[in-house]
ZAKE-341189 format. One record per residue (C-alpha): residue in one letter; y, x, z. Coordinates in steps of 0.001 Angstrom, whole numbers, plus 500000, padded with zeros to 6 digits. Example, Ala and Ser with C-alpha at 12.3 -4.5 7.8 and 13.67 -1.06 7.14 Angstrom:
% ZAKE-341189
a495500512300507800 s498940513670507140 
% end
This chain:
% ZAKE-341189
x536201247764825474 x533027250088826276 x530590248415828275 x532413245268828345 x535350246842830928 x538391244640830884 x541482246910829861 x542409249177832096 x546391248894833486 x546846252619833665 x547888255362831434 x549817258676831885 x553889258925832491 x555539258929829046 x557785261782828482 x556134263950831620 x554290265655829041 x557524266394826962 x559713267736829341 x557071270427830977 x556586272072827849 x560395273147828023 x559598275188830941 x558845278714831129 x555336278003832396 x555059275221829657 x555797278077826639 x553632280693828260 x550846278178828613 x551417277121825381 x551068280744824136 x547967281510826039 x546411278783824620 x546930279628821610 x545227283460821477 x542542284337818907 x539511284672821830 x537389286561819280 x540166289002819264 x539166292229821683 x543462293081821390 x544626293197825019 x547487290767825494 x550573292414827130 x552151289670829329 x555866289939828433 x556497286504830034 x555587287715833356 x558061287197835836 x556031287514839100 x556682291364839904 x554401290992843368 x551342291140840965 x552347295197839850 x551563297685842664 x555096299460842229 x556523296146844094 x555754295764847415 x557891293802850279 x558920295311853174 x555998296070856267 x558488294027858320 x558266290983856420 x554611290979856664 x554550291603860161 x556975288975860980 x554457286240859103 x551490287469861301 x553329287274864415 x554377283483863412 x550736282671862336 x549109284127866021 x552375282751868158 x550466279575867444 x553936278069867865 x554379277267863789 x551077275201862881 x552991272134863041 x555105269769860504 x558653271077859679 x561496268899860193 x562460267333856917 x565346269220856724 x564087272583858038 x563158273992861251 x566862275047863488 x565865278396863550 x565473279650860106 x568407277229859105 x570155278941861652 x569354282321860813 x569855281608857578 x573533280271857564 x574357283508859746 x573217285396856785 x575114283272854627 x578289283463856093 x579170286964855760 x582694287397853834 x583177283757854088 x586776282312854580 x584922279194856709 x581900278930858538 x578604277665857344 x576704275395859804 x572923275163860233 x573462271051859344 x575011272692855826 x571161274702855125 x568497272274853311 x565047274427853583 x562832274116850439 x559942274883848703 x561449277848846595 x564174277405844002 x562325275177841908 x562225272105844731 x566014272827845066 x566208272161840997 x564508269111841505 x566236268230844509 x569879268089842345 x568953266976839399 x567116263892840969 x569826262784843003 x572763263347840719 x570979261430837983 x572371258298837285 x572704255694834053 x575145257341831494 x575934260341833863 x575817263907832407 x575526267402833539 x576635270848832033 x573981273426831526 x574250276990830467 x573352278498826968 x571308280137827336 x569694279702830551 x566764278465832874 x564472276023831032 x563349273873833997 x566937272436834673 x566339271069831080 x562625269777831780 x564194268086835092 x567254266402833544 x564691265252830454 x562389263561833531 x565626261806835308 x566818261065832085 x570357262729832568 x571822263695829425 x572417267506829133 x575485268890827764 x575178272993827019 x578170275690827242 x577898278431825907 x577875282198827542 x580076284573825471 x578223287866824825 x581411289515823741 x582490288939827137 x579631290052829206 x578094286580829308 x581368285073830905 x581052280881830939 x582861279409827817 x585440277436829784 x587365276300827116 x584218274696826025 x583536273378829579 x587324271179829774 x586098270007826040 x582099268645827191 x582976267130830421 x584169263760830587 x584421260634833144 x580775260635833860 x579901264518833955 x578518265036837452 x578358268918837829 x578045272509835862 x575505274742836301 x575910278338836677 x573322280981837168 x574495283972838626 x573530287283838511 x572179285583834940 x569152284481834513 x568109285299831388 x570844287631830225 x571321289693833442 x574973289709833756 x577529289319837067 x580165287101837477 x583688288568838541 x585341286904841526 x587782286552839022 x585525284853836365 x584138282674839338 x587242281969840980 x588283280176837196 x584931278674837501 x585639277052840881 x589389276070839446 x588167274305836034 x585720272287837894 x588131271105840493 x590458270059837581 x587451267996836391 x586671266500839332 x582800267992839232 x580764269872841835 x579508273710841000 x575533274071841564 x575109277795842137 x572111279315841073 x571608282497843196 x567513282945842596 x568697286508842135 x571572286832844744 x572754290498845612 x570256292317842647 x572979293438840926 x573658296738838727 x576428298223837110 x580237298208838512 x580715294278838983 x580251293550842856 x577836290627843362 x580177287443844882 x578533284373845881 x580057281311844742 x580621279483847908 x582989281776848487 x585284279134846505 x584194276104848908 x587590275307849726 x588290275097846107 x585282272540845063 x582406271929846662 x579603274052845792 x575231273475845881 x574274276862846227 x570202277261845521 x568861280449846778 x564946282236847910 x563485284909849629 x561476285392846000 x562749287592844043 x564358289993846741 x561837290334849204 x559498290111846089 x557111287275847965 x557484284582845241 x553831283310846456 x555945282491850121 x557735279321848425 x560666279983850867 x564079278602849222 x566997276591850288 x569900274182849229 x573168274491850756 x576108272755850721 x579516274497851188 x582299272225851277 x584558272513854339 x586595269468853288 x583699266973853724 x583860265396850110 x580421265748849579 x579755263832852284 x581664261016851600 x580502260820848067 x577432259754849423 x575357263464848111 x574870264629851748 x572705261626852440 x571384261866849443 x569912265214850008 x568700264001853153 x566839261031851466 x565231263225849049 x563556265734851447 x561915262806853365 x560093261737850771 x559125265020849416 x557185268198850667 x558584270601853109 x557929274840853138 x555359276085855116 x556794276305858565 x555421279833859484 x557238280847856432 x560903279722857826 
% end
């Protein structure tokens, strides 16, 4: 070795490398990387997705004033809780239970650090040897880059574009199998932009009861919806099948820079709990970073 130096025991995390490139920030990067610097072309950035950078998108005054008042209160300097601070977990399952046949408690509201923590968050503690997960195609890139990194073998349905992006379900009863964990669905779609109808969802919630899987509900986008179909969140089907719902203050209040999201469970009938996922949530979040607590 140079200079004599014994071997050195460490080296870099096989496969980390791998499985960040599938992300959107992995491809971009990758992209960037890439450009011709001798070229005087301005680059338009098509793979933008942070609208609070364009002056046309602005949150609301009363956000902004509600983050100063935290900061000079002086009360909100301190650690969160692991699981949240009772307030905003409060607030938020108020929020959450509008139009719901149950109530949501502040115990069922997991605060996080944006949607992505929430990704990580599922994937991590669902993983398991031999286990497998549904994922939709297409759809977000980083549930792929977190099952590569748990190693939990990823098993894509398709979205039917003749049917305004509807989940394949047929397809769904034909992937899963003993050791499938739980389906993704991302709704209003992320990347094709479509709703679900309570209909649609309400099949959703039925076909994953029959298969004995829980529904993680990807709501990044929740209530920016256009066209005739009504936006209905999935944990409106809770009694059905228990349901991970992953939401943020993001892409609504346009403050992705905030890293405000949260994981919540909504499962009246307590099945999640005694599956052992509950605590596992739980587990998680102590060992992991918590949102800014002037933010909740």
């Amino acid at each position: 070795m140079e200079s004599g130096a014994k071997k050195w025991g460490f080296q870099g995390k096989q496969g980390l490398e791998a499985a960040s490139t599938t992300t959107v920030r992995g491809y971009l990067n990758l992209l960037m990387g890439n450009i011709n610097q001798d070229n005087c072309l301005t680059v338009v950035p098509l793979g933008h997705g942070d609208p609070s950078h364009f002056p046309s998108f602005r949150t609301t005054p009363a956000a902004e004033d509600a983050i100063v008042d935290a900061l000079r209160s002086a009360k909100h300097n301190c650690y969160s809780t692991t699981v949240g601070i009772l307030p905003a977990r409060r607030a938020l399952a108020d929020y959450l239970n509008r139009d719901l046949p149950y109530n949501l408690s502040p115990d069922d509201v997991y605060l996080t650090i944006g949607c992505t923590q929430g990704i990580e968050v599922v994937i991590s503690i669902l993983s398991r040897p031999g286990a497998n997960i549904l994922l939709p195609r297409p759809g977000f890139p980083l549930y792929e880059a977190w099952c590569a990194y748990n190693h939990l073998e990823m098993r894509h349905y398709d979205l039917l574009p003749e049917k305004g992006w509807e989940v394949d379900l047929d397809a769904v009863e034909t992937l899963a199998d003993e050791n499938t964990v739980a389906m993704v669905i991302i709704n209003p779609g992320n990347p094709c932009g479509n709703v679900f109808s309570y209909e649609h969802l309400k099949k959703i919630a039925e076909t994953a009861r029959k298969l004995g899987i829980l529904v993680i509900a990807d709501e990044a986008y929740d209530n920016l919806a256009f066209g005739s179909t009504p936006y209905v969140p999935m944990r409106v089907f809770g009694l059905t099948v228990p349901i991970l719902t992953m939401g943020s203050i993001s892409k609504r209040w346009v403050v992705p820079g905030w890293r405000l999201g949260w994981l919540v469970t909504s499962d009246p009938d307590g099945i999640l709990q005694k599956s052992g996922v509950i605590d596992s949530i739980t587990g998680f979040l102590n060992i992991s970073s918590d949102p800014a607590t002037f933010i909740q």
